[in-house]
N, C-alpha and C positions, 0 to 999 in steps of 0.2 A: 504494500500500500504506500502511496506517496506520501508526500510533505501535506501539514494540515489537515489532515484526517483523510484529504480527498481520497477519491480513488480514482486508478488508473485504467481508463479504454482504448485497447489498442483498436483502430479500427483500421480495417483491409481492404484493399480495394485496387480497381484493373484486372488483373486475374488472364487467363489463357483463351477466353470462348469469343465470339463473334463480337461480343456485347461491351467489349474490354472500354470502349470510350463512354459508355451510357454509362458504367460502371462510376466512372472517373468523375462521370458529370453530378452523378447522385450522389459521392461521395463528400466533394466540396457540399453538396445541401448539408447533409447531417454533423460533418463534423464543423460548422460554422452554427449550427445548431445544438451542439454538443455546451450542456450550461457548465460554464467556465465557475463557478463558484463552489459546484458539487464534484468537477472531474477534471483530470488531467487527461490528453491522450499524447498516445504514439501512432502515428501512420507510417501503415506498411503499406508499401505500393508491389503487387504482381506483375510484374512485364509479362508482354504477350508472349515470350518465350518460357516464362515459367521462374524468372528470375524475384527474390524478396527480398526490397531494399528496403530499408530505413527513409522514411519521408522528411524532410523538415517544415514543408509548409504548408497550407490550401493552393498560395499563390504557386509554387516549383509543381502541382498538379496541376492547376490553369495553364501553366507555359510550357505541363510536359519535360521540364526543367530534370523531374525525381527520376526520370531511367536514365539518369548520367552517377547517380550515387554510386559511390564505393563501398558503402556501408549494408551487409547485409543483416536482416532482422527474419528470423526465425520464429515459430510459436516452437516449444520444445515441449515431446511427447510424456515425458517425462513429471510426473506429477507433484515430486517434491520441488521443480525449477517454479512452477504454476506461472507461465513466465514468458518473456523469448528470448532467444542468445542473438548478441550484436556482435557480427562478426566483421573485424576491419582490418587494416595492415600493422596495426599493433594488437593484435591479438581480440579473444572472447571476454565479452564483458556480459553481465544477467541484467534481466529489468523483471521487475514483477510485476505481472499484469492480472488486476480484478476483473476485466471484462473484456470479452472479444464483440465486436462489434463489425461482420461483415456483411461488407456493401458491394458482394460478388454476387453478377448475375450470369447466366447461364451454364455451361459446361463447368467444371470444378469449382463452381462457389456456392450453386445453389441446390444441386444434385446431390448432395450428401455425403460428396468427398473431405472435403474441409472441415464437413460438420464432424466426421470422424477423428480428424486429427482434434479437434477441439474438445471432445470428447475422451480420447487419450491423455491429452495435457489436462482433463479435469479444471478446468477455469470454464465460468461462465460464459454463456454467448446469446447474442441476441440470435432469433430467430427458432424456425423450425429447424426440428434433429434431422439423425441419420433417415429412418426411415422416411417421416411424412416429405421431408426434401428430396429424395429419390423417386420415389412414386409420383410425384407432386410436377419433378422434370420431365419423367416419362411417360409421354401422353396415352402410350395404348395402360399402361397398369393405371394411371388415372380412371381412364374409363371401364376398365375392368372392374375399381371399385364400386364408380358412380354407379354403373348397372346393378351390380348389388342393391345398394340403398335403391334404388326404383326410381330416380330422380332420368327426366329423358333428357336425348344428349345426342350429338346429329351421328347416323347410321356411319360403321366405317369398313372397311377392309385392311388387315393388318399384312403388309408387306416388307420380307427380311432381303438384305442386298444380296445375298446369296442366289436371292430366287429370282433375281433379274437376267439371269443368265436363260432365263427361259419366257421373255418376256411376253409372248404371246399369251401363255398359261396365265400368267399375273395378269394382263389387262384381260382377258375373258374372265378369270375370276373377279376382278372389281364392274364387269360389264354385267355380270349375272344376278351382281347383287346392287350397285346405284346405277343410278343417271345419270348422265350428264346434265351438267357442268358438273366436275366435283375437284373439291378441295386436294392436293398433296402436298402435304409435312413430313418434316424431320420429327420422331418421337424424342428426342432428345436436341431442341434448340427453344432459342427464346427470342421475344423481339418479333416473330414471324417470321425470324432468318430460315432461309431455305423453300418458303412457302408457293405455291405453284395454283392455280386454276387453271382447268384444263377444261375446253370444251367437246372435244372429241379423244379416238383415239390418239392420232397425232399428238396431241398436245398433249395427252396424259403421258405418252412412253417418254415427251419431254421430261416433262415434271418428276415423273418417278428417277430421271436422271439426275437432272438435279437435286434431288431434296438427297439422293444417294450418296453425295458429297459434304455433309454434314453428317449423316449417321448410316447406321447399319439397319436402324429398324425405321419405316415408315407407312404411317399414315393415310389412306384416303377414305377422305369424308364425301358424306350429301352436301350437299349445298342446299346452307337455309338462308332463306330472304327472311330478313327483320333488321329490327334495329340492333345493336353491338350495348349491352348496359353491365358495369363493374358495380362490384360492389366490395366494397377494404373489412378486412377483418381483424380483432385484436383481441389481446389476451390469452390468459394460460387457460384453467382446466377450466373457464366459465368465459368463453369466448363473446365478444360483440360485434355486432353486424352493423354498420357504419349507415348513412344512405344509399343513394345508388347515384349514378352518373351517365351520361350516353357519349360513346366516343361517334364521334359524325365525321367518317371518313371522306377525304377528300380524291383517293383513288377508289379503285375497284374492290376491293378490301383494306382492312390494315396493315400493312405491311411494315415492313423498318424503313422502308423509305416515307412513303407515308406517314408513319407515324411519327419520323424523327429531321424528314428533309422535305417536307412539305408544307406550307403554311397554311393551307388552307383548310388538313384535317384540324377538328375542331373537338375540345371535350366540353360537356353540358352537366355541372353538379347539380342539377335542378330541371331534371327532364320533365315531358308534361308525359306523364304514364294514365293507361285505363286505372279503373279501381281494381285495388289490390294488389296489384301487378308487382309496385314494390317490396309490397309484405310479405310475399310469396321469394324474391330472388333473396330477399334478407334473411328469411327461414333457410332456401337452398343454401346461401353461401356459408351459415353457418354450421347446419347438418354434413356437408359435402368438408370443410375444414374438420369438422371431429371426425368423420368415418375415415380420412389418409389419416390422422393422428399430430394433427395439425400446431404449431404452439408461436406464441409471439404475433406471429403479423400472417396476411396473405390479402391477393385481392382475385376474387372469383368471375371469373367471367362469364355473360348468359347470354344469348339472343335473344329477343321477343319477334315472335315469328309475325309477319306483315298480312298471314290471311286470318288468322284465328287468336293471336296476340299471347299463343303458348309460349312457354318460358322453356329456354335449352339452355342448358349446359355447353358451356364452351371449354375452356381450361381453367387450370389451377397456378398462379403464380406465388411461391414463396417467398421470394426475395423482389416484392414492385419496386419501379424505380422510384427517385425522389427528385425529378428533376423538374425542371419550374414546369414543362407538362406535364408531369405525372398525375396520375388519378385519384394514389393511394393517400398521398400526404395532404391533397386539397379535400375528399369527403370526410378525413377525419377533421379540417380546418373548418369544414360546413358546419362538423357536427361542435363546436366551439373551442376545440384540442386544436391549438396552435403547433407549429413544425418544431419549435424545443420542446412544447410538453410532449409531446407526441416522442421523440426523440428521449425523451427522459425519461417517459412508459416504459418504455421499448426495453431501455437501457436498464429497467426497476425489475423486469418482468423474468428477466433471465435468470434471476438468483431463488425466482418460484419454480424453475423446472422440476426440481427432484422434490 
């Protein structure tokens, strides 16, 4: 523990996956957010190759400045260190750290990797664990569970890259069971990275190529027409469901282009919904976070379908961004939880896990 009683959060952030700059961009929110009165932190920055440096500022991450550090900062698995080792050209030095604080999205930040080493070194951490972060990244076990709980959720065909070697088989099996247009995804990306509509065959043996270059297992969905509505989730074993929100895309869906290089998609804290419609995606997104084993934060995503105004399930996001778009940090700001309170939950919440 630091000086003056505070304590110490290291918060992590960049990391290895697609997502490495949204990473960077949420992380300046939270730890500018991080109340200076209650907390010390250390930033670790991941380079896209896999490298963890020692950070010294928000600003050396704004200018991208911290993958030039020669200092590297370690979490150590080790549970007597509770800790990370900073390794430099004069040798290892220890720092104690109260709380791990990461602000990794996609491929090993938010998939359950990290959450294990965290887990090993026995120090606190925000967010969901091993398992509901794993399930939570990998879209077909997502919908494996959802099916369970009975909550509906758009129709899919679950395709491994192995089986593209036969690709005829693969698109007559997704031809037997949807329609066109249909959706294909990477079961393991975030952001929409990798994502593909396809209107015919042609275009699907595309899509399944691409989306095949992000992972091994993918994805194809029906295609539902509605509107795209979030909703943020918080706390440990008596979870709360935030309002809801409408993302109004300004492409053909959301994409990461879309969603992060376009100005014109749009998010709505204050959509105008039929009745009940809300109370219904705020019951789903809370049922759907305790059935993966859910804890800390998430923000659920639904469609409301355009002919009959039915509620789908979309995905599961464990680690939402915080970045002045984001969705997750402005419906809890609706809900009158400011981005440090909010951040100071977060950061209160981890020491309820066990």
């Amino acid at each position: 523990m630091s000086t003056d009683n505070k304590k110490t959060v290291a918060v992590i952030f960049g990391g290895n996956s697609s997502e490495h700059d949204i990473s960077c961009i949420s992380a300046v929110t939270v730890i500018n957010n991080i109340d200076p009165e209650k907390y010390d932190t250390i930033l670790i920055g991941i380079t896209k190759d896999g490298h963890w440096l020692l950070t010294d500022s928000v600003e050396s991450i704004k200018d991208r400045s911290w993958t030039s550090s020669k200092v590297n900062a370690i979490i150590s698995p080790d549970t007597a260190h509770h800790g990370i080792l900073i390794v430099s050209e004069t040798g290892v030095t220890f720092k104690n750290v109260d709380v791990i604080f990461p602000v990794l999205h996609g491929k090993n930040g938010e998939d359950g990797t990290i959450q294990g080493l965290f887990e090993l070194s026995g120090i606190p951490y925000v967010g969901c664990g091993v398992i509901a972060s794993g399930v939570s990244m990998d879209k077909f076990f997502t919908k494996v569970i959802v099916n369970h709980i009975g909550i509906r959720q758009a129709q899919f065909v679950p395709v491994r890259i192995n089986q593209l070697k036969d690709m005829d088989k693969v698109v007559s099996r997704v031809e037997a069971r949807l329609d066109y247009p249909v959706f294909v995804k990477p079961s393991n990306a975030g952001s929409s990275v990798g994502v593909s509509k396809a209107a015919d065959r042609a275009e699907l043996i595309t899509a399944l190529n691409y989306a095949a270059q992000y992972d091994t297992k993918i994805l194809v969905e029906e295609t539902i027409i509605g509107r795209e509505i979030e909703c943020a989730v918080l706390g440990g074993s008596v979870p709360e469901a935030s309002g809801v929100g409408e993302v109004i895309a300004a492409a053909d869906f959301y994409d990461f282009d879309a969603k992060y290089n376009n100005a014109e998609s749009k998010t709505d804290i204050s959509p105008d919904l039929p009745e009940g419609v809300e109370e219904t995606i705020r019951k789903y997104a809370v049922k759907i976070f305790k059935a993966v084993d859910g804890f800390g934060l998430a923000r659920v995503d639904f469609f409301l379908k355009k002919d009959n105004n039915e509620v789908v399930f979309n995905e599961l996001n464990t680690l939402p961004g915080f970045t002045s778009i984001s969705m997750y940090p402005m419906l809890w700001q609706k809900q009158g939880l400011s981005v440090k309170e909010l951040v100071t939950k977060l950061i209160e919440l981890s020491y309820d896990r066990r």
